[in-house]
C-alpha positions in Angstrom: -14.6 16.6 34.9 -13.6 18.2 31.7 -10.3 18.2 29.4 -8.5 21.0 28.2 -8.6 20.9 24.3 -7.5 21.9 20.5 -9.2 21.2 17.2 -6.8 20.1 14.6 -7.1 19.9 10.8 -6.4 16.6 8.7 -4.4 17.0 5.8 -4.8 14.0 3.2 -3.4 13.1 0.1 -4.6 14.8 -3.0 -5.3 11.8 -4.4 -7.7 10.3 -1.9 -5.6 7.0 -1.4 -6.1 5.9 2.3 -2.7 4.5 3.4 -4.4 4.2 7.4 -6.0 1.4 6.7 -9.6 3.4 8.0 -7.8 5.2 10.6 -8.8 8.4 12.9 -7.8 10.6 10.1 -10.1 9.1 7.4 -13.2 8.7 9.4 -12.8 12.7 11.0 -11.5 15.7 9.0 -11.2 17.5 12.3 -9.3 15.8 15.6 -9.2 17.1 18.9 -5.9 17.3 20.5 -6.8 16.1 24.7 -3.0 15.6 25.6 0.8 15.3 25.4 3.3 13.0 26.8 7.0 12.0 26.1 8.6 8.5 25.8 6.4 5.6 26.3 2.9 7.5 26.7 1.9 6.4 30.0 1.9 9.7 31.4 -0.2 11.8 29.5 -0.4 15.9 30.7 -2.9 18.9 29.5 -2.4 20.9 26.8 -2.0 24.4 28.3 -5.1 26.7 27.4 -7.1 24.7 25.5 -11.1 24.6 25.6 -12.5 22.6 28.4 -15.0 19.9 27.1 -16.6 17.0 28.8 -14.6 13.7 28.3 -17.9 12.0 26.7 -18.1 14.6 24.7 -14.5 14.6 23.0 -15.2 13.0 19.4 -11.6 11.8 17.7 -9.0 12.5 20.6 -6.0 12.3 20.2 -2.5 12.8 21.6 0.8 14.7 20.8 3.6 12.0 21.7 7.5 13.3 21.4 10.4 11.2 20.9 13.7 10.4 20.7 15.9 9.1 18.0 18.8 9.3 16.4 19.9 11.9 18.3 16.7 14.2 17.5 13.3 14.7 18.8 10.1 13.6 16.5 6.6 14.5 16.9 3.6 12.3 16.2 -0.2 12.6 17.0 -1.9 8.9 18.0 -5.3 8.2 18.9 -6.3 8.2 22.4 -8.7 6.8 25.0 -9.9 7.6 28.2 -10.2 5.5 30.8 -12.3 7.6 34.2 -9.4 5.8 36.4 -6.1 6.4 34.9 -7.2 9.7 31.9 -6.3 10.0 28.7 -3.9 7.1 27.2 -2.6 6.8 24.2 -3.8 3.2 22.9 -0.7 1.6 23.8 -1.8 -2.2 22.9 -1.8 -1.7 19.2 1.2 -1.2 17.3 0.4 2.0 15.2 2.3 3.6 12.1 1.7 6.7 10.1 -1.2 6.3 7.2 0.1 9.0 5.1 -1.8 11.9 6.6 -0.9 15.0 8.6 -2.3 17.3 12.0 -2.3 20.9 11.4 -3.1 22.9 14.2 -4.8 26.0 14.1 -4.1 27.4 17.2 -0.2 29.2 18.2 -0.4 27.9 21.4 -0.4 24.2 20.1 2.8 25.3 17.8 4.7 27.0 20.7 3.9 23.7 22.7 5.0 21.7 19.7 8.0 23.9 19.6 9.1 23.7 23.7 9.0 20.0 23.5 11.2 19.4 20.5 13.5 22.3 21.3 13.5 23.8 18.2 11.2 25.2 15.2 8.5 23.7 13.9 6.3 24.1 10.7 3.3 22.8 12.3 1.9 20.1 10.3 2.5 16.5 12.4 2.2 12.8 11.3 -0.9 11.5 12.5 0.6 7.5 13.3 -3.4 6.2 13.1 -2.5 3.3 11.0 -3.0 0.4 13.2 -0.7 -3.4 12.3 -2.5 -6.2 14.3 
Protein backbone atom coordinates (compact mmCIF):
# COMPACT_ATOMS: atom_id res chain seq x y z
CA UNK A 1 0.00 0.00 0.00
CA UNK A 2 1.30 3.47 -0.54
CA UNK A 3 0.20 7.18 0.36
CA UNK A 4 -0.22 9.93 -1.76
CA UNK A 5 2.20 12.72 -0.69
CA UNK A 6 3.81 16.43 -0.52
CA UNK A 7 7.13 17.73 0.80
CA UNK A 8 6.77 20.83 2.77
CA UNK A 9 9.38 23.43 3.98
CA UNK A 10 9.87 24.51 7.71
CA UNK A 11 10.06 27.96 8.33
CA UNK A 12 11.81 28.87 11.82
CA UNK A 13 12.61 31.73 13.63
CA UNK A 14 15.58 33.73 12.73
CA UNK A 15 16.72 33.60 15.88
CA UNK A 16 16.92 29.82 16.37
CA UNK A 17 14.71 29.88 19.65
CA UNK A 18 12.79 26.55 19.66
CA UNK A 19 9.33 27.39 21.16
CA UNK A 20 8.13 23.34 20.19
CA UNK A 21 9.58 22.11 22.87
CA UNK A 22 11.79 19.48 20.21
CA UNK A 23 8.86 19.10 18.06
CA UNK A 24 8.48 17.69 14.25
CA UNK A 25 9.60 20.95 12.98
CA UNK A 26 12.98 21.17 14.86
CA UNK A 27 14.08 17.65 14.40
CA UNK A 28 13.11 17.79 10.14
CA UNK A 29 13.55 20.91 8.01
CA UNK A 30 11.40 19.08 5.45
CA UNK A 31 7.77 17.41 6.41
CA UNK A 32 5.75 15.32 4.33
CA UNK A 33 2.21 16.21 4.02
CA UNK A 34 0.22 12.23 4.00
CA UNK A 35 -3.36 13.76 4.69
CA UNK A 36 -6.27 16.20 5.40
CA UNK A 37 -9.23 16.14 7.58
CA UNK A 38 -11.75 18.64 9.08
CA UNK A 39 -13.09 18.82 12.73
CA UNK A 40 -11.92 16.35 15.12
CA UNK A 41 -9.30 14.46 12.78
CA UNK A 42 -10.62 11.07 12.90
CA UNK A 43 -11.30 10.92 9.37
CA UNK A 44 -8.28 11.60 7.60
CA UNK A 45 -8.53 11.73 3.33
CA UNK A 46 -5.62 11.83 0.53
CA UNK A 47 -4.13 14.67 -0.68
CA UNK A 48 -5.06 14.77 -4.37
CA UNK A 49 -1.94 14.15 -6.67
CA UNK A 50 0.64 13.81 -4.43
CA UNK A 51 3.63 11.24 -4.86
CA UNK A 52 2.83 7.76 -3.80
CA UNK A 53 5.43 6.43 -1.16
CA UNK A 54 5.40 3.46 1.07
CA UNK A 55 3.85 4.16 4.55
CA UNK A 56 7.29 2.81 6.23
CA UNK A 57 8.89 4.88 4.28
CA UNK A 58 7.15 8.41 5.09
CA UNK A 59 9.81 10.12 7.41
CA UNK A 60 7.97 13.30 9.45
CA UNK A 61 4.16 13.01 8.30
CA UNK A 62 2.11 15.06 8.90
CA UNK A 63 -1.53 16.30 8.45
CA UNK A 64 -3.43 19.46 7.20
CA UNK A 65 -6.36 19.80 9.90
CA UNK A 66 -9.09 22.74 9.10
CA UNK A 67 -11.31 24.33 11.59
CA UNK A 68 -13.77 26.26 12.70
CA UNK A 69 -13.94 29.34 14.90
CA UNK A 70 -15.15 32.34 15.49
CA UNK A 71 -16.99 32.32 12.58
CA UNK A 72 -13.86 31.53 10.25
CA UNK A 73 -11.97 28.64 9.07
CA UNK A 74 -8.13 28.05 10.33
CA UNK A 75 -5.55 25.79 9.03
CA UNK A 76 -2.94 23.87 11.00
CA UNK A 77 -0.42 21.04 10.09
CA UNK A 78 0.03 18.30 13.16
CA UNK A 79 1.95 15.33 13.25
CA UNK A 80 0.64 12.10 12.20
CA UNK A 81 0.79 8.33 12.61
CA UNK A 82 -0.17 5.47 10.97
CA UNK A 83 -1.75 2.78 12.20
CA UNK A 84 -2.11 -0.45 9.14
CA UNK A 85 -5.85 -0.77 10.63
CA UNK A 86 -7.40 2.53 10.74
CA UNK A 87 -4.48 4.92 8.22
CA UNK A 88 -3.17 7.95 8.90
CA UNK A 89 -4.33 9.73 12.31
CA UNK A 90 -3.52 12.70 13.55
CA UNK A 91 -2.02 11.93 17.21
CA UNK A 92 -5.18 12.76 18.83
CA UNK A 93 -4.05 11.75 22.62
CA UNK A 94 -1.71 14.67 23.07
CA UNK A 95 -2.82 17.91 23.41
CA UNK A 96 -0.67 19.91 20.78
CA UNK A 97 -0.12 23.80 20.25
CA UNK A 98 1.89 25.78 17.79
CA UNK A 99 5.88 26.04 18.56
CA UNK A 100 6.41 29.06 16.71
CA UNK A 101 7.22 27.59 13.30
CA UNK A 102 5.51 27.47 9.88
CA UNK A 103 4.63 24.79 6.63
CA UNK A 104 5.32 26.18 3.31
CA UNK A 105 4.39 24.10 0.56
CA UNK A 106 6.05 24.02 -2.51
CA UNK A 107 3.59 22.52 -4.62
CA UNK A 108 0.18 24.64 -6.11
CA UNK A 109 -1.78 21.85 -5.79
CA UNK A 110 -1.30 21.81 -1.89
CA UNK A 111 -2.24 25.73 -1.97
CA UNK A 112 -5.43 25.20 -4.13
CA UNK A 113 -6.34 22.39 -1.61
CA UNK A 114 -5.46 24.75 1.27
CA UNK A 115 -7.58 27.26 -0.56
CA UNK A 116 -10.98 24.85 -1.26
CA UNK A 117 -11.06 23.96 2.34
CA UNK A 118 -10.98 27.35 3.87
CA UNK A 119 -13.01 28.96 1.19
CA UNK A 120 -10.97 31.64 0.56
CA UNK A 121 -7.21 32.80 -0.31
CA UNK A 122 -4.44 31.69 1.22
CA UNK A 123 -0.69 32.90 1.39
CA UNK A 124 0.55 29.50 1.92
CA UNK A 125 2.67 29.32 4.83
CA UNK A 126 0.58 27.23 7.81
CA UNK A 127 1.24 26.79 11.67
CA UNK A 128 2.77 23.67 12.24
CA UNK A 129 0.84 22.90 16.06
CA UNK A 130 3.92 20.24 16.89
CA UNK A 131 4.30 21.58 20.27
CA UNK A 132 3.14 18.84 22.52
CA UNK A 133 1.57 19.95 26.61
CA UNK A 134 1.52 16.53 28.60
Amino acid sequence: MSTPTYTLDVLRLATGDDYSRGGLSTQHDRLTLVGWTTGSGRFVCDVPGGIERAEEKIAAPVILSVTEAFRRRRAAIFPAEWNPTRGWTANTGVWWMAGGNFAVPGNGNVRRLIEELLERPHDGAVSIHDRRED
